[in-house]
C-alpha positions in Angstrom: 17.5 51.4 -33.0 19.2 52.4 -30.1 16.7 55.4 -29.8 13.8 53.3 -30.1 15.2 50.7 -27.0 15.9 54.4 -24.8 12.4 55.3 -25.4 10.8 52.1 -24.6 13.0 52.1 -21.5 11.3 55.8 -20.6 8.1 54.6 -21.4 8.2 51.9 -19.3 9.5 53.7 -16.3 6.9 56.4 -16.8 4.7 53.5 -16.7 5.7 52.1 -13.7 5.5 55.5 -11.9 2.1 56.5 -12.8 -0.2 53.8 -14.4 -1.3 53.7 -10.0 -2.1 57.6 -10.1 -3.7 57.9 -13.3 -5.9 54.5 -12.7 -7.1 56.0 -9.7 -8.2 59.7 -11.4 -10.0 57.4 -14.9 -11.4 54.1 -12.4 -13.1 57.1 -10.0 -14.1 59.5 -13.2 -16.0 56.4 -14.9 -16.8 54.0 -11.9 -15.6 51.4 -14.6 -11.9 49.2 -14.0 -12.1 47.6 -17.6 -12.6 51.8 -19.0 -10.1 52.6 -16.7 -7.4 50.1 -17.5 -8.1 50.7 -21.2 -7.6 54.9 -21.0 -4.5 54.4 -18.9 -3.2 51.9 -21.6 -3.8 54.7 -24.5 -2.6 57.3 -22.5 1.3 55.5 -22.7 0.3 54.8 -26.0 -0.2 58.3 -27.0 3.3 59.2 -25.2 4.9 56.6 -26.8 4.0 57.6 -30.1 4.2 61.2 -29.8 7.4 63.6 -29.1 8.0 63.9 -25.3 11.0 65.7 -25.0 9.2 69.2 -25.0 6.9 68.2 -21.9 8.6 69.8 -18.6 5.4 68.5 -16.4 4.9 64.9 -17.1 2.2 64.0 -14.6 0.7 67.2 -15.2 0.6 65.9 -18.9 -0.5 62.7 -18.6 -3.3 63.8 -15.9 -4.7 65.8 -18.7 -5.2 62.9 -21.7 -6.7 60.6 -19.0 -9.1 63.5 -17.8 -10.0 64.1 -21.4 -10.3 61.1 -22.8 -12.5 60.4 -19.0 -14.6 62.9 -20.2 -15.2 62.4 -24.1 -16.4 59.1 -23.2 -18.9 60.2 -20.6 -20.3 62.5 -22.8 -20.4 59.6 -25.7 -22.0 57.0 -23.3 -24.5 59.1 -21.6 -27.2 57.7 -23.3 -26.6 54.3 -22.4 -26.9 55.6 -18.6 -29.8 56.9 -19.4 -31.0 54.3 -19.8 -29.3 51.8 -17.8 -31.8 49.3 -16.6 -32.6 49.2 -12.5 -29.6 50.9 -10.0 -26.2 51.8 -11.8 -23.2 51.1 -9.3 -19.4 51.0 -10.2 -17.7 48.1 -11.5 -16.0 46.5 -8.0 -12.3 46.5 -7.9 -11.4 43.3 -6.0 -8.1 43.1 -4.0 -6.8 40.2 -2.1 -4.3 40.8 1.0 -1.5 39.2 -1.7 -2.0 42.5 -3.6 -0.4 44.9 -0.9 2.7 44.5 -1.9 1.6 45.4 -5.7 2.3 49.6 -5.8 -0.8 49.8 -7.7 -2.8 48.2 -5.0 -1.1 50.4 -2.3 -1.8 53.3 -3.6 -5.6 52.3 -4.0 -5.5 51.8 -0.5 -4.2 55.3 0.6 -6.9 56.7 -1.9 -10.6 57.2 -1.6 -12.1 54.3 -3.9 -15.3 53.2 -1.6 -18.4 52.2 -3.2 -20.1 54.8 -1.2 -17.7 57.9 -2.8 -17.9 56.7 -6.1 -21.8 56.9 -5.9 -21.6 60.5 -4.3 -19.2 61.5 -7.1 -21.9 60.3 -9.3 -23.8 63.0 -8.5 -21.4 65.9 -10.3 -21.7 66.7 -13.4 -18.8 65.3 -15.6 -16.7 68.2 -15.2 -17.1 69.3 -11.7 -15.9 65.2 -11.3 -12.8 66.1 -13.1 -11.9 69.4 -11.2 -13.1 68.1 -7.8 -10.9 65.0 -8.2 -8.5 67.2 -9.7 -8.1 69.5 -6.5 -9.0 67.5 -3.6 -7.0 64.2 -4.7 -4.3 65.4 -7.3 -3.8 68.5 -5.1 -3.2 70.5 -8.5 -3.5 74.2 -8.0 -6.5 76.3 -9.8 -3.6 77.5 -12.9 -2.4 73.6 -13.4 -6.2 72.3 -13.4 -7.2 75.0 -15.9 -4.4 74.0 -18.3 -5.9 70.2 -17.8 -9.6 71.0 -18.4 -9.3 73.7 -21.0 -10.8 76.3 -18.8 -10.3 79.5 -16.7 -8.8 79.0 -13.4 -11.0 81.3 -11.6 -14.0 79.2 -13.5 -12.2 75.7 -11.5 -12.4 77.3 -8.8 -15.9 78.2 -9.0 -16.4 74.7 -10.4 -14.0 73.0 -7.7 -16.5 74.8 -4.9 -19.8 74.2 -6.3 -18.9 70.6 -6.8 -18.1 70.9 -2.9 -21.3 71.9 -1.9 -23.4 69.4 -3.7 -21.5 66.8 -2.1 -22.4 68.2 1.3 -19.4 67.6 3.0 -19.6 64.4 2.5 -16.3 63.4 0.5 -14.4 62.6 4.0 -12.4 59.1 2.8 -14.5 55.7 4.1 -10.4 54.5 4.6 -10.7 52.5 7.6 -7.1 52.1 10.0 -6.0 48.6 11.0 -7.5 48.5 14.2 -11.3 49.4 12.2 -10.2 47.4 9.0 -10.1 44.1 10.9 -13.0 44.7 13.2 -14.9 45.7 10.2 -13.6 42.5 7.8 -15.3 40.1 11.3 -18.5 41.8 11.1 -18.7 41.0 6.8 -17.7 37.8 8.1 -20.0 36.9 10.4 -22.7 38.9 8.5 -21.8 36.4 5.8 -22.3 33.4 8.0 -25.8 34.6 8.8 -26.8 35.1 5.2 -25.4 31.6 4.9 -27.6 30.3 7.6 -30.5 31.6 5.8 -32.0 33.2 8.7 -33.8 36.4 8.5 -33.4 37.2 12.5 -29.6 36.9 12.2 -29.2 39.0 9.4 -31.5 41.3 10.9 -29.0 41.8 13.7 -26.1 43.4 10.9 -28.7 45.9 9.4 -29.3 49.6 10.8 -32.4 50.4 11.0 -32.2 52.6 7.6 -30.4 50.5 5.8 -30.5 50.3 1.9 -29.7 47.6 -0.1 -28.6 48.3 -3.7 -28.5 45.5 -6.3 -27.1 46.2 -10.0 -27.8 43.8 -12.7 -27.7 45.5 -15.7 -31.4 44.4 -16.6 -29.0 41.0 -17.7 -29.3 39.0 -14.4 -32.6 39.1 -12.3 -32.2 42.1 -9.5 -34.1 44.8 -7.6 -35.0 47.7 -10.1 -35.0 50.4 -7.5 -32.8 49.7 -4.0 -34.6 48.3 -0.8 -35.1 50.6 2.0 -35.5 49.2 5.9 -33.8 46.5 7.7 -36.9 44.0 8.1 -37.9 44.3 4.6 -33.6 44.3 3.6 -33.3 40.9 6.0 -36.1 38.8 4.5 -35.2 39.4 1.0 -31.2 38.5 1.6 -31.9 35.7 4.0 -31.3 32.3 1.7 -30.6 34.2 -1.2 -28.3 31.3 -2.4 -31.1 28.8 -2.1 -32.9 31.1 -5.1 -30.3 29.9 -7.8 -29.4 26.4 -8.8 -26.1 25.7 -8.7 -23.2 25.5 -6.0 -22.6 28.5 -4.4 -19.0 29.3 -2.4 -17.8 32.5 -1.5 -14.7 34.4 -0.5 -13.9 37.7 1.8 -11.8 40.2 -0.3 -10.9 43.6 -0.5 -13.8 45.6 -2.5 -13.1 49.1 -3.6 -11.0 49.5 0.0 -13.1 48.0 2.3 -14.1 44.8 3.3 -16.1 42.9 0.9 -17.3 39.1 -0.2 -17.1 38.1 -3.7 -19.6 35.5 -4.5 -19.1 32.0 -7.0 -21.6 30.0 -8.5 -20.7 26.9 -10.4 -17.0 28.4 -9.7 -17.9 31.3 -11.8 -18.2 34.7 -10.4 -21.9 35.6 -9.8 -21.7 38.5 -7.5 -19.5 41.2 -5.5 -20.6 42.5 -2.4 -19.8 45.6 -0.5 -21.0 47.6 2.7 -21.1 51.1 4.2 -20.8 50.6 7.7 -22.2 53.1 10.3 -21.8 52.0 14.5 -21.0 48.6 13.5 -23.9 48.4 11.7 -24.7 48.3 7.4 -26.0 51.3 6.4 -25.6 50.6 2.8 -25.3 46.9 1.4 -24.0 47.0 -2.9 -24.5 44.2 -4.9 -23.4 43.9 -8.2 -24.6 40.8 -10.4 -24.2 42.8 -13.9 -22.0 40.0 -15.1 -20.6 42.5 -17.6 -19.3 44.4 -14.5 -17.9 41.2 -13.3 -15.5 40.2 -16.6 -12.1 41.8 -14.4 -12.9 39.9 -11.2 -10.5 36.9 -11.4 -11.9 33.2 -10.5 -10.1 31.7 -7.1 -9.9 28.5 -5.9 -9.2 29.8 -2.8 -13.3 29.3 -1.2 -14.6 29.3 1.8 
């Protein structure tokens, strides 16, 4: 008995010390929190249940089953992304300014998580994900990520630098400091206000002129099937997009994958998240996710505005 309560105890403190890591690796792998959360949980699961007194690297170990079990089910769900209905973006992970004190949430911070990456890792292959996320965020040499992938580490490093140039250079973090962070969380605000006013001019004023709007619904909800390309054309189809819907709409500004984000109530049901790319104080890109099966994690709040 006294076994068992010393390996719960382990278990637990393993837990503690790298459900935050290996979240991150499976949540930016899949672009799904509910996947993520679930992988993470079998991960300690498999621990728990197998002999782990033989492992001398135990992150390096538990890196591998959630890159593994990341990629068997990729490969057993491509099909249903194949034939996702209308624009596939990630499931929004939702933070609140309570949550920085939470370890989990503080290390999501420090870590690239933005709407914007998780689309550009979207274009890798499954495992030039794993070995670019593997390298440029673990920091695992080319011999440790082998051992983790199953393959040669002069093939991860091909791998790791192919992956590299399909992204463009185009990885650098969208991690904004406080001084950007709180100028950026006023403009979603006062963007918000304008989309809220139901005037096409004011929400003209937010928009670059290239701007793209993205809308996900999952071909469950009623959304755009391909994303919107132009400021004018962006502003007029946004402006008064509450008055569409029946119902009593309220809103509130929260963190979304990093950056600052609205999350959207009808009824006092979640309906929508929304997050930006920002360029020159201006939206470059503008994600909305209405999928309501991407919204099940997103907690209700009576906090509105």
């Amino acid at each position: 008995m006294g076994s068992v309560i010393l390996e719960n105890m382990k278990t637990e403190q393993l837990y503690s010390l790298y459900k935050p890591l290996l979240f991150s690796l499976a949540y930016r792998m899949l672009g799904s929190v509910m996947d993520a959360e679930d992988i993470v949980q079998e991960a300690f699961l498999t621990l728990y249940k197998s002999n782990s007194d033989h492992i001398q690297n135990m992150k390096a170990y538990m890196c591998k089953i959630v890159t593994n079990r990341c990629l068997e089910l990729l490969r057993s769900t491509r099909k249903q992304r194949e034939v996702y209905v209308g624009t596939w973006l990630p499931e929004p992970l939702v933070t609140t300014a309570s949550d920085e004190t939470d370890p989990m949430q503080s290390y999501l911070q420090k870590e690239s998580v933005s709407t914007a990456y998780l689309l550009l890792l979207q274009q890798l292959s499954y495992m030039e994900r794993a070995v670019f996320l593997l390298r440029e965020a673990m920091q695992y040499d080319y011999e440790e990520i082998a051992d983790i992938v199953g393959k040669s580490s002069t093939n991860c490093r091909q791998i790791f630098h192919r992956a590299k140039r399909s992204l463009g250079g185009k990885f650098i973090p969208d991690n904004l400091d406080r001084l950007d962070q709180e100028k950026t969380t006023n403009l979603v605000e006062q963007f918000m206000h304008a989309l809220a006013s139901a005037d096409a001019s004011q929400v003209l004023k937010f928009l670059s002129t290239d701007a793209v709007l993205f809308t996900d619904g999952g071909g469950k909800v009623k959304a755009l099937t391909q994303p919107l390309h132009g400021n004018v054309r962006i502003s007029h189809s946004v402006s008064n997009f509450l008055g569409k819907w029946p119902g009593s709409f309220t809103y509130r500004f929260a963190m979304v994958n990093g950056l600052p984000g609205i999350v959207v109530y009808r009824d006092e049901k979640t309906w929508a998240v929304i997050s930006f790319k920002f360029r020159d104080s201006r939206i470059i890109h503008f994600y909305f996710v209405s999928n309501p099966d991407k919204l099940k994690h997103v907690h209700e709040s009576n906090d509105f505005t």
